[in-house]
N, C-alpha and C positions, 0 to 999 in steps of 0.2 A: 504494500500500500504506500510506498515510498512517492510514487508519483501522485495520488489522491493527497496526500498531505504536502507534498513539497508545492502542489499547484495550490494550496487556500489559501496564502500568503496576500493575495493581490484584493481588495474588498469592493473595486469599483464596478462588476457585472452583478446584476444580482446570481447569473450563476456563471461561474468565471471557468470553472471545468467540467468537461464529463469523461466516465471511465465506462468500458464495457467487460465485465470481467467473465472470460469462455469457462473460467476453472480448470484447475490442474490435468486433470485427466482427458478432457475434449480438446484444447485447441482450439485455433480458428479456423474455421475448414468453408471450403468455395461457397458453399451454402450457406452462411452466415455474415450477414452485414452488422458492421457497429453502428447502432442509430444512436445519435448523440446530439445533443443541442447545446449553444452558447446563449445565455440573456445580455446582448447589447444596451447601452441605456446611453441615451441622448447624450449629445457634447462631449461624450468618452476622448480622453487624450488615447491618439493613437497607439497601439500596441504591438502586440507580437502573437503569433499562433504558434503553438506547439503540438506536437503530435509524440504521446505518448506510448511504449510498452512496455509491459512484461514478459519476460522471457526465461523461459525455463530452461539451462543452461547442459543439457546431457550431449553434446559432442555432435546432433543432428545437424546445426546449424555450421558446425566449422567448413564447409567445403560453399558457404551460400557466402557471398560479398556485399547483398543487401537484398530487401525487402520489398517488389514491386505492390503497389496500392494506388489505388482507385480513389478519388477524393471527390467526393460531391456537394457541394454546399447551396441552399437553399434558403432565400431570403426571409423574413419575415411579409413581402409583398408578393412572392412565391417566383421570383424569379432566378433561375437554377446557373450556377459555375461549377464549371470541369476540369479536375485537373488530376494528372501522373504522376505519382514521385517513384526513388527508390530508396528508401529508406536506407541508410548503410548501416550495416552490422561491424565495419571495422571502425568505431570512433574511438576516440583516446578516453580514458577515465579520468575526465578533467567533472569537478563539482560540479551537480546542477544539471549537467549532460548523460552521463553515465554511471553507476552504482551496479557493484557485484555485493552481495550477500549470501554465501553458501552458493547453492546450485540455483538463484534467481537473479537474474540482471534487469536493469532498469534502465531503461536508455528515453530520455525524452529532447526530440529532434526538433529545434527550429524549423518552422516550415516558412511562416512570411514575416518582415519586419516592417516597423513603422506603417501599419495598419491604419488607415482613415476611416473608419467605416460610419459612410453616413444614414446607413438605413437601422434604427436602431428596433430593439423587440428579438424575440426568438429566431435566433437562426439556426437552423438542423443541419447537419452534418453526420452524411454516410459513409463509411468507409469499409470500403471490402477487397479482399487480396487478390492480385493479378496471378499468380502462379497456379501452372497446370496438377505441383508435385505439390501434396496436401501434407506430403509427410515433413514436410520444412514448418509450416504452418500451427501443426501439432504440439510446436513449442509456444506457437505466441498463446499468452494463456489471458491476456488482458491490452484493452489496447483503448487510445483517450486522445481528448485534446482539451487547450484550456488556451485562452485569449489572456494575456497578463499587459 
């Protein structure tokens, strides 16, 4: 829960993160989207979007270089953005970015900076994995984003 707690820091969304959590034993598997929403509130100083995981660390992932995902964002006036990443899996263990404890890593990735967003209210946010091989996936056991 390293990233649900490191992301409540910030007080100015009324909901400033959300997490989806697959559980240890499922994964995230093609069949499942993380429906998530952020609460915007008028005149918000610009910020930053982050995209959080959890990652259960048993040796599946060492042969992967990153994480293709799906990112869909939808307004509060319902007008929909599309966008690609690939999350990398090789980042440095610098605070704030990346956390190992035992066999669970916690990586939470800048996605946009200096954020304007002028349309303020609920905006939802879907996120679902591009990969054909489910068994990479298997690890992610949690996955989030938060606007700070």
């Amino acid at each position: 829960m390293f990233c649900a707690l490191m992301l409540c820091s910030c007080t100015e969304p009324l909901k400033e993160y959300d997490f989806k959590d697959f559980g240890i034993t499922k994964g995230w598997h093609d069949n499942i989207s993380a429906n998530l929403s952020l609460d915007i509130k008028e005149g918000m100083a610009p910020g930053k979007i982050y995209i959080c995981a959890q990652i259960l660390n048993n040796g599946k992932l060492a042969a992967v270089d990153s994480l293709p995902v799906f990112i869909a964002f939808i307004s509060p006036d319902s007008k929909k953005y599309f966008d690609t990443v690939n999350l990398p899996l090789n980042v440095t263990q610098v605070e704030g970015v990346y956390r190992k404890s035992g066999r669970l890593i916690e990586i939470q990735w800048p996605y946009m900076n200096n954020i304007n967003v002028n349309i303020p209210g609920r905006w939802k946010i879907i996120l679902r994995h591009l990969s054909k091989d489910n068994s990479v996936y298997d690890n992610i056991i949690g996955i989030g984003v938060s606007y700070k």
